[in-house]
MARBA-3410 file (N, C-alpha, C, O; in Angstrom, 1 decimal):
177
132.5,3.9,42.8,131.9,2.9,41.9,132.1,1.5,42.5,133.1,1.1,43.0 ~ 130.9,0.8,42.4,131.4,-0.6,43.0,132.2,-1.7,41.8,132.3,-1.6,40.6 ~ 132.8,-2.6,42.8,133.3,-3.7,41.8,132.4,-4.7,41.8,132.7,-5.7,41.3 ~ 131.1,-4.6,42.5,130.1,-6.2,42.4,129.9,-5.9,41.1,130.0,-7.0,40.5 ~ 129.7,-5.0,40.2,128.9,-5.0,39.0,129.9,-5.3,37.8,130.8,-4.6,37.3
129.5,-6.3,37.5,130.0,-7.3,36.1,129.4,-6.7,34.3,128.2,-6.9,33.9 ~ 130.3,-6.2,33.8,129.5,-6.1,32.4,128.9,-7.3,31.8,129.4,-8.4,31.9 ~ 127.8,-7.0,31.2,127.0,-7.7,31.2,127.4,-8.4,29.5,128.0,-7.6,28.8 ~ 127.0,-9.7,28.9,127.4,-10.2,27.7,127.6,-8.9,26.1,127.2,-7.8,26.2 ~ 128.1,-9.4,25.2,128.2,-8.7,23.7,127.1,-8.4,23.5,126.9,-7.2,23.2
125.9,-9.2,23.6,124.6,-9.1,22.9,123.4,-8.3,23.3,122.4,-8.1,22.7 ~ 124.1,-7.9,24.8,123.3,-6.9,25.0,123.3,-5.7,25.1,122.4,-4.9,25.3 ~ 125.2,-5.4,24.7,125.4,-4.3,24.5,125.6,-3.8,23.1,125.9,-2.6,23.0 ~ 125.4,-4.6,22.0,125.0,-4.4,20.6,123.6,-3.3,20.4,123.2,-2.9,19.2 ~ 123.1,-2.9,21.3,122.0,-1.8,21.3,122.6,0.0,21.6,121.9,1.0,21.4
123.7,0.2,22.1,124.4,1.3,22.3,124.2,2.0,21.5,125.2,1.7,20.8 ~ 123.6,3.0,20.9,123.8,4.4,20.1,124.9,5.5,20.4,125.1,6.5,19.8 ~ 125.5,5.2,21.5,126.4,6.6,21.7,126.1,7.0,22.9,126.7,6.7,23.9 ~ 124.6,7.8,22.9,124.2,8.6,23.9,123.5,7.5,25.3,122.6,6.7,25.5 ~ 124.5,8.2,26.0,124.3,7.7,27.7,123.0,7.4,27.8,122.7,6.3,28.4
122.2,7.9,27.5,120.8,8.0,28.3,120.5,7.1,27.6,120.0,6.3,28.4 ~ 120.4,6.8,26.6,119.3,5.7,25.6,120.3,4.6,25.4,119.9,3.8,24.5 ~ 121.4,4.5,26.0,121.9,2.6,25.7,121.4,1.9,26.8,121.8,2.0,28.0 ~ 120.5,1.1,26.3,120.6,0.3,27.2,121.0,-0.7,27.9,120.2,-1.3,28.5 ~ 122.6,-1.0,27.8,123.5,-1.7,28.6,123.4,-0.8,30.0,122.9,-1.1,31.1
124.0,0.8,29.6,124.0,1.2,30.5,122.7,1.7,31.8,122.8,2.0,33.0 ~ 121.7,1.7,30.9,120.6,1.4,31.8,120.2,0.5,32.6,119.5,0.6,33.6 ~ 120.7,-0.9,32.0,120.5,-1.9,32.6,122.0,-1.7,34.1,121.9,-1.8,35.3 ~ 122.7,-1.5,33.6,123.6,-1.5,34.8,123.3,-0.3,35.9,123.8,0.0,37.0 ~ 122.1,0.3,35.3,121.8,1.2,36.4,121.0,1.1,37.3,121.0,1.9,38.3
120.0,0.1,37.1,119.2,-0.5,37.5,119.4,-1.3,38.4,118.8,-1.4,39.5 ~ 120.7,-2.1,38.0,120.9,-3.0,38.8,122.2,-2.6,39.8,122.9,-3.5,40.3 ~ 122.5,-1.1,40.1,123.1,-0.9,40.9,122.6,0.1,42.2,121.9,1.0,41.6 ~ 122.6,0.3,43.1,122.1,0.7,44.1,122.4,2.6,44.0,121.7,3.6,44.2 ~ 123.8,2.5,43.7,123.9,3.8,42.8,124.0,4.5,41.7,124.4,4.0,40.6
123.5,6.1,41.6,123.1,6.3,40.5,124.0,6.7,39.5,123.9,7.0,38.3 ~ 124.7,6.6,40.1,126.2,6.7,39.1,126.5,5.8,38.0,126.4,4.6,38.2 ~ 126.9,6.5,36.6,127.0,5.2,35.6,128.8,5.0,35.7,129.8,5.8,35.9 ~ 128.6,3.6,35.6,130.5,3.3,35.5,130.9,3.7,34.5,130.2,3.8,33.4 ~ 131.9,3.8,34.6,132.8,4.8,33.5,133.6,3.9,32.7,134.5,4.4,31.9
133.4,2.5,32.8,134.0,1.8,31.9,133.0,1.0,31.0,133.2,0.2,30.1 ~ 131.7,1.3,31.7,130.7,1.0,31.1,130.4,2.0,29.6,130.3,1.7,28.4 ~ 130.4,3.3,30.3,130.7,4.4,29.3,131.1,4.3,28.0,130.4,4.6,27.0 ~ 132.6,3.9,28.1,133.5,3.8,27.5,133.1,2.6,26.0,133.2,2.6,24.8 ~ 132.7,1.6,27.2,132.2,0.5,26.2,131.0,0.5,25.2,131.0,-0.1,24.2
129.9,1.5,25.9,128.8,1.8,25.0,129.7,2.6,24.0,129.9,2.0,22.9 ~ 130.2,3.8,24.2,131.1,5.0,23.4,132.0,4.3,22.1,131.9,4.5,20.9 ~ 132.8,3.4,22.9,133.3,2.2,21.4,132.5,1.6,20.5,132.7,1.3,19.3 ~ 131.7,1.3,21.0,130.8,0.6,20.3,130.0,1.1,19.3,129.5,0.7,18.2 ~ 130.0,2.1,19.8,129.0,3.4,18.8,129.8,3.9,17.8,129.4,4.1,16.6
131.1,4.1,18.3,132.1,4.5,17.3,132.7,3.1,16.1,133.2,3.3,15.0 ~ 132.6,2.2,16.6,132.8,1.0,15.8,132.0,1.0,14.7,132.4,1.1,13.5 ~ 130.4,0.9,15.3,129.4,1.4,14.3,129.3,2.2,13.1,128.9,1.8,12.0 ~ 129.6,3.5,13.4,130.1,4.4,12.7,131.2,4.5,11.9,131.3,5.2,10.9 ~ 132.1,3.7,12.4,133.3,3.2,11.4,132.8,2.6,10.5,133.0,2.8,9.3
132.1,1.7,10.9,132.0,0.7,9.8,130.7,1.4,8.5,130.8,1.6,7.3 ~ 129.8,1.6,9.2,128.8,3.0,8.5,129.9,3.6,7.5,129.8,3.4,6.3 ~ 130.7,4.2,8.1,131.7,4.9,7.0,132.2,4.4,5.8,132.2,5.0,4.7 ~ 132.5,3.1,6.0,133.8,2.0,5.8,132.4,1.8,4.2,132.5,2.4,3.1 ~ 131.5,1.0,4.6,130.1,0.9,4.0,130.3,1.4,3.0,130.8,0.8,2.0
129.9,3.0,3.2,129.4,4.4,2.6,130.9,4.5,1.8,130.8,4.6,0.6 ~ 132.0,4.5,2.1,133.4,4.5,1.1,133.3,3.8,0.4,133.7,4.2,-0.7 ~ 132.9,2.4,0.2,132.6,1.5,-0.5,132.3,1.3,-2.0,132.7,0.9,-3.0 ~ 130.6,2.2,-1.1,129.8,2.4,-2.0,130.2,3.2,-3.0,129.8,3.0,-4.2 ~ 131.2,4.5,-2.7,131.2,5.7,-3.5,132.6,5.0,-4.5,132.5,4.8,-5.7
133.7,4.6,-3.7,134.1,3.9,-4.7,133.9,3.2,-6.1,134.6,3.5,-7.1 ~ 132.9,2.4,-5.9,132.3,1.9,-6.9,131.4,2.8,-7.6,130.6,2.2,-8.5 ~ 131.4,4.1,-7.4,130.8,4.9,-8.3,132.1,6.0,-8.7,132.2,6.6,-9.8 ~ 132.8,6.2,-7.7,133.5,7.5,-8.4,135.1,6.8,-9.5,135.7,7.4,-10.4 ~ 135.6,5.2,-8.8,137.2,4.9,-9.5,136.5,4.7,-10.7,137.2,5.3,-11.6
135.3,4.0,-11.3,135.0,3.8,-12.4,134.5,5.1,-13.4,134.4,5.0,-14.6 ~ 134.2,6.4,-12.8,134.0,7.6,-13.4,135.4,8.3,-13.8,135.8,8.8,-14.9 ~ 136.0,8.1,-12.6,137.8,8.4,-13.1,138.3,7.8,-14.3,138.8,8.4,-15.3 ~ 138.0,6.7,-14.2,138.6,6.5,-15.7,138.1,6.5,-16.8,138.6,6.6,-17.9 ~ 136.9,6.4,-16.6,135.9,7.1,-18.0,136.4,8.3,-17.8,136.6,8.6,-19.0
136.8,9.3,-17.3,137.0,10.7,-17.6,138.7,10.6,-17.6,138.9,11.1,-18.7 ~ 139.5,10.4,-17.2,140.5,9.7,-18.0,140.4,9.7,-19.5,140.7,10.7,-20.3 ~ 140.1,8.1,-20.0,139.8,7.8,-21.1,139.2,8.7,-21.9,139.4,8.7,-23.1 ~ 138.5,9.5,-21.3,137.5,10.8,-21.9,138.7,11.8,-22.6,138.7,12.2,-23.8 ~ 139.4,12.2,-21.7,140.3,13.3,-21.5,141.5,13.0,-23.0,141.8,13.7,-24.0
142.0,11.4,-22.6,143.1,11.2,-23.4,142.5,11.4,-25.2,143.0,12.0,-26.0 ~ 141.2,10.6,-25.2,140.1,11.0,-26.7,140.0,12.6,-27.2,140.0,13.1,-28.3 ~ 140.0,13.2,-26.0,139.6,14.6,-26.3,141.6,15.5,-27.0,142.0,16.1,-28.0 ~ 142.2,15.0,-25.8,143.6,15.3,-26.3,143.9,14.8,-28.1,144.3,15.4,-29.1 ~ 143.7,13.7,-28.0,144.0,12.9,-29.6,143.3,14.1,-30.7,144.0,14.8,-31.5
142.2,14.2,-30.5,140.4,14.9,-31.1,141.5,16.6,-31.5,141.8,17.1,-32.6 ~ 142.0,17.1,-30.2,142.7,17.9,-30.5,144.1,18.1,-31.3,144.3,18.8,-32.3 ~ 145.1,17.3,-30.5,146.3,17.0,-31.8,145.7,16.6,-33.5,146.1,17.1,-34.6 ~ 144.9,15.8,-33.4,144.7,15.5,-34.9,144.0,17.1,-35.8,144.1,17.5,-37.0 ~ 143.1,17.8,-34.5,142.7,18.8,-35.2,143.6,20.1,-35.6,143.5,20.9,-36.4
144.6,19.9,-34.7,145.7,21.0,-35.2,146.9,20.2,-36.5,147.2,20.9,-37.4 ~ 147.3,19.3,-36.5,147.5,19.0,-37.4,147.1,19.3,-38.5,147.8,19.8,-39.4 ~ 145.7,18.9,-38.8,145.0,18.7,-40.0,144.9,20.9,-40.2,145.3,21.3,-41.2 ~ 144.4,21.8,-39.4,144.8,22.9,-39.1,146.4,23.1,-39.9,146.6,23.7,-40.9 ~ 147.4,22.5,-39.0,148.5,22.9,-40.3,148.6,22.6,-41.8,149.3,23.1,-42.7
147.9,21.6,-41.8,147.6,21.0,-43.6,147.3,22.1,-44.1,148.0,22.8,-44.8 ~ 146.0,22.3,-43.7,145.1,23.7,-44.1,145.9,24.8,-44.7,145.8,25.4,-45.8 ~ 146.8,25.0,-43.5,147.6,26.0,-43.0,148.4,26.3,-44.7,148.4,27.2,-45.5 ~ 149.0,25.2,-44.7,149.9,25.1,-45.7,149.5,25.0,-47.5,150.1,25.4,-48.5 ~ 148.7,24.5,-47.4,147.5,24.6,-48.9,147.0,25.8,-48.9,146.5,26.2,-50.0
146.9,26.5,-47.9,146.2,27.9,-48.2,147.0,29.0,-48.8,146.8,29.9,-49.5 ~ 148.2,28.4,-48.3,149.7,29.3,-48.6,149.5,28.9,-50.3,148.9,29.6,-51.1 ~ 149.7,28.0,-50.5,149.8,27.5,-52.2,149.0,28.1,-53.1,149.2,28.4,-54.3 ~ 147.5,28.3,-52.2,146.2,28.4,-53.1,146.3,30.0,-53.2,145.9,30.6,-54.2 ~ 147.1,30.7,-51.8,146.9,32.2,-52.1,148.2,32.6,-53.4,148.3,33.6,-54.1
149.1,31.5,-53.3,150.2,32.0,-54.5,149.4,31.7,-55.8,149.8,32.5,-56.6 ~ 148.2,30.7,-56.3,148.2,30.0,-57.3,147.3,31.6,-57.7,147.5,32.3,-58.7 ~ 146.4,31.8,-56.7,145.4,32.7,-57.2,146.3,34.3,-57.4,146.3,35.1,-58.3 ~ 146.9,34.4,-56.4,148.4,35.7,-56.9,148.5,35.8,-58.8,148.5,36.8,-59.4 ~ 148.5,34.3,-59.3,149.1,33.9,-60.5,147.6,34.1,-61.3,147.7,34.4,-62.5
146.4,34.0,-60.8,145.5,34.1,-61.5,145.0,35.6,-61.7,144.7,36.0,-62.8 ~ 145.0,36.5,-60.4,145.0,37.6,-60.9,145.8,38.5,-61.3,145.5,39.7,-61.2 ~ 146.9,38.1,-61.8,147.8,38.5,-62.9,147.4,38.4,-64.1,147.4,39.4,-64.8 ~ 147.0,37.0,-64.7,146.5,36.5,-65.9,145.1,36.8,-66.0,144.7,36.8,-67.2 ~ 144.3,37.1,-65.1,142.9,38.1,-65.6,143.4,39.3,-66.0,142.9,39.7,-67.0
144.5,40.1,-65.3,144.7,41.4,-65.9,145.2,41.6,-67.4,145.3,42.6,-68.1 ~ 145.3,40.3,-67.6,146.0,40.3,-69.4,144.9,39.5,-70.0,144.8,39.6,-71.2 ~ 143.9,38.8,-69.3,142.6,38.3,-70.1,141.8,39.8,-70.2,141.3,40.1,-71.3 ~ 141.8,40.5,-69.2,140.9,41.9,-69.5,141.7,42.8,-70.5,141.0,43.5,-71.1 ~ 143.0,43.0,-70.7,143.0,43.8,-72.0,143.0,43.0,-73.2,142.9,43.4,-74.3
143.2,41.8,-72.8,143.0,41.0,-74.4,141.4,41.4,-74.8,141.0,41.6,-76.0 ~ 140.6,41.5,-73.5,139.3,41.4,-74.0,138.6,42.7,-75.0,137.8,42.8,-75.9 ~ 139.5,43.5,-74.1,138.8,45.2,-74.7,139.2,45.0,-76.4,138.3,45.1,-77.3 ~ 140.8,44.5,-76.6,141.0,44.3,-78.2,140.2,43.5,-78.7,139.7,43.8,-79.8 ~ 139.8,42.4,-78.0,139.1,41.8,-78.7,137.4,42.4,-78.7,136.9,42.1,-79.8
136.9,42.8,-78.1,136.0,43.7,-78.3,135.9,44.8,-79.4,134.9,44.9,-80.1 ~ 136.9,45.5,-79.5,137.2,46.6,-80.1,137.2,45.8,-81.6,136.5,46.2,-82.5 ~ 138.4,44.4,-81.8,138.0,43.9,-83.2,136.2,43.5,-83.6,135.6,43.6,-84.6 ~ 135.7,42.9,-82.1,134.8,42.5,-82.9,133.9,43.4,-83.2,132.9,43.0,-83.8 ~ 134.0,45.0,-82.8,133.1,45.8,-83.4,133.1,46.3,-84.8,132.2,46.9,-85.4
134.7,45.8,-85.4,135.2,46.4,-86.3,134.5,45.2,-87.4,134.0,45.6,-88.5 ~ 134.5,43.8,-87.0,133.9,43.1,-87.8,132.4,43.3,-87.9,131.8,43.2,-88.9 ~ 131.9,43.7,-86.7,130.8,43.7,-86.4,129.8,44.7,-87.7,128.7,44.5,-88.2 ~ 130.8,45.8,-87.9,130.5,46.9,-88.9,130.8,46.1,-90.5,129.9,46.0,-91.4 ~ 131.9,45.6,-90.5,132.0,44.7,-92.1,131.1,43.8,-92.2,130.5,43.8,-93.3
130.7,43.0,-91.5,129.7,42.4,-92.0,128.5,42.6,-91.8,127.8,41.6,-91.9 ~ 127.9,43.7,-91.4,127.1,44.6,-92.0,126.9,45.3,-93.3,125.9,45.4,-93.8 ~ 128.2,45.8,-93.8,128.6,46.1,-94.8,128.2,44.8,-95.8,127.2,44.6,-96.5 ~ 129.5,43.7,-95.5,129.1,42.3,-96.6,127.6,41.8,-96.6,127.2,41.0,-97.4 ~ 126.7,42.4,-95.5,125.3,41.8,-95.7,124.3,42.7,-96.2,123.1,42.5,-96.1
124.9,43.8,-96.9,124.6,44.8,-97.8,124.7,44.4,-99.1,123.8,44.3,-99.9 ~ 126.2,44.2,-99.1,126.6,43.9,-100.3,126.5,42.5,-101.2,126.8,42.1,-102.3 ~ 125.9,41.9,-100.3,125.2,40.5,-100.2,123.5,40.6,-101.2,123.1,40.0,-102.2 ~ 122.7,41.7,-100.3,121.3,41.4,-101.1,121.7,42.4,-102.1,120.6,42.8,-102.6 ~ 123.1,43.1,-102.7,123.5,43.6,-103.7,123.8,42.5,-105.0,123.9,42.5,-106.2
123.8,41.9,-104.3,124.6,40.6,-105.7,123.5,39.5,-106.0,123.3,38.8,-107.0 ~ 122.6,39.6,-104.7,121.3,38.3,-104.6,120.3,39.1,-105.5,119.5,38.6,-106.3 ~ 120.4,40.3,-105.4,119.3,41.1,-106.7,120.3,41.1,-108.1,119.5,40.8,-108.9 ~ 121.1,41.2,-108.5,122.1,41.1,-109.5,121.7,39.6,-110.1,121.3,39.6,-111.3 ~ 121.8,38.6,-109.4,121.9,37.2,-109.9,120.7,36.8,-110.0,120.3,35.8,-110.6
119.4,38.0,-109.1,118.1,36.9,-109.6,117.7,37.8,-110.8,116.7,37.5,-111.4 ~ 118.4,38.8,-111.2,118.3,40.1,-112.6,118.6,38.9,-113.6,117.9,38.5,-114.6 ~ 120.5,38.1,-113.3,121.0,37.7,-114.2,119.8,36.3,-114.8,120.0,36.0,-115.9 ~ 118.9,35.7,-114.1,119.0,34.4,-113.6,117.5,35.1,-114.7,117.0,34.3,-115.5 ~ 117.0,36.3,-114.6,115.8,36.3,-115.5,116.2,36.4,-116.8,115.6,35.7,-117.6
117.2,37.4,-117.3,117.8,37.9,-118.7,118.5,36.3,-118.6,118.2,36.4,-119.8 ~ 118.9,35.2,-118.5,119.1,34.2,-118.8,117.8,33.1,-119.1,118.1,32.1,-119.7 ~ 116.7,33.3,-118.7,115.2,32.9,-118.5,115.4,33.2,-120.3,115.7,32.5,-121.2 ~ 115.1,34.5,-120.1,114.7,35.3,-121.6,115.7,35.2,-122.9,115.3,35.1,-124.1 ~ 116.8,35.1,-122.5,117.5,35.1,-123.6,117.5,33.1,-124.0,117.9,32.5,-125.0
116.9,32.7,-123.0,116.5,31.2,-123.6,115.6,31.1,-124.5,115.5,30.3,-125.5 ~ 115.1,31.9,-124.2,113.2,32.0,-124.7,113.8,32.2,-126.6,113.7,31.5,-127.5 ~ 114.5,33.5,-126.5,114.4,34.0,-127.7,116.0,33.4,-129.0,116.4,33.7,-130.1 ~ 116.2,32.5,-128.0,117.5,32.0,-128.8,116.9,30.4,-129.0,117.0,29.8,-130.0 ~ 116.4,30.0,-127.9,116.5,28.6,-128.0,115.7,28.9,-128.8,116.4,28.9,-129.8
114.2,29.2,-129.3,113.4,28.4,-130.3,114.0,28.7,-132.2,113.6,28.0,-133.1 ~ 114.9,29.8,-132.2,115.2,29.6,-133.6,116.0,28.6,-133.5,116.0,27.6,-134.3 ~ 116.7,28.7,-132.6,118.3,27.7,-132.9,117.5,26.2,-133.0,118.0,25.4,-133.7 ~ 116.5,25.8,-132.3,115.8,24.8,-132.5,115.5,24.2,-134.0,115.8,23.1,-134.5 ~ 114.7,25.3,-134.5,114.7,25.5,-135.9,115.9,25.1,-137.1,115.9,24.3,-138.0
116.7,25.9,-136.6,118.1,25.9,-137.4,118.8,25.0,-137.3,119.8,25.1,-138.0 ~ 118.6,23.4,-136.3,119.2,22.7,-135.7,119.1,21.9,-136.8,120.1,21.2,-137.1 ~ 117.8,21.8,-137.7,117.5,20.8,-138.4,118.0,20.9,-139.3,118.1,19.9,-140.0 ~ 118.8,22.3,-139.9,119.3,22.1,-141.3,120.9,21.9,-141.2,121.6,21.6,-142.1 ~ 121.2,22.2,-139.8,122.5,21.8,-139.7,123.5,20.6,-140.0,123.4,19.7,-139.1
124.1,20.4,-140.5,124.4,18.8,-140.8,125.4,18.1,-140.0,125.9,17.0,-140.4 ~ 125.7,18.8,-138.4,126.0,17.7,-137.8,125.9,17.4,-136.7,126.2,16.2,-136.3
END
């Protein structure tokens, strides 16, 4: 390798992509050396530079995702702690439940006891009301028995007006008082 050849300024080696063949710093240094050999510290300097690039490409690109993924963390976070609460409150309120159901299955224990004494009250009381059911059938017998009786009485009372009131009318006059 010779030492005449001087790297050449920053600004022209700002075109480096990596690959040997297409930087052209190092093309230019090939050009301008009589041999075709590329220097190896020329190499090196395209090679950093490319990797610099890419660093920083990275560096960029982390950036960016940051600003999309620390702010989704804590929404999902925040998400998670809501969901936890969403749950304790729901088991709680689950033991309320829990505990009124116990009450409501003793209360109703107590009701179907007291239906079984409302159902034989009922049969007695059934059973009386068939017995009334027959008497006052009977009393509504004995009813258009007495409504023909009183409208009998209600005529022999008509007639015995008829035949009393007009003498006694008569006889009223000689009465003297």
């Amino acid at each position: 390798m010779t030492d005449d050849i001087k790297p050449q300024d920053q600004s022209d080696t700002n075109d480096c992509k990596g690959d040997p063949e297409n930087c052209d710093h190092i093309k230019h240094m090939a050009t301008a050396t009589t041999s075709t050999s590329v220097n190896a510290e020329s190499m090196e300097d395209c090679m950093g530079k490319s990797l610099e690039k890419l660093s920083n490409a990275f560096m960029a690109s982390a950036r960016r995702w940051e600003m999309i993924v620390y702010p989704a963390l804590v929404a999902f976070i925040i998400l998670a702690a809501y969901g936890f609460y969403l749950i304790y409150s729901l088991t709680s309120d689950i033991s309320a439940v829990t505990k009124d159901m116990h009450r409501i299955s003793t209360t109703m224990e107590n009701v179907a006891k007291s239906m079984e004494t409302v159902a034989e009250n009922m049969i007695i009381m059934t059973a009386t009301l068939d017995g009334q059911s027959k008497s006052m059938h009977n009393m509504e017998y004995q009813m258009r028995g007495m409504n023909m009786s009183i409208s009998q009485m209600r005529y022999d009372m008509s007639s015995l007006n008829q035949n009393v009131g007009r003498p006694m009318s008569f006889m009223n006059n000689f009465m003297p008082w």
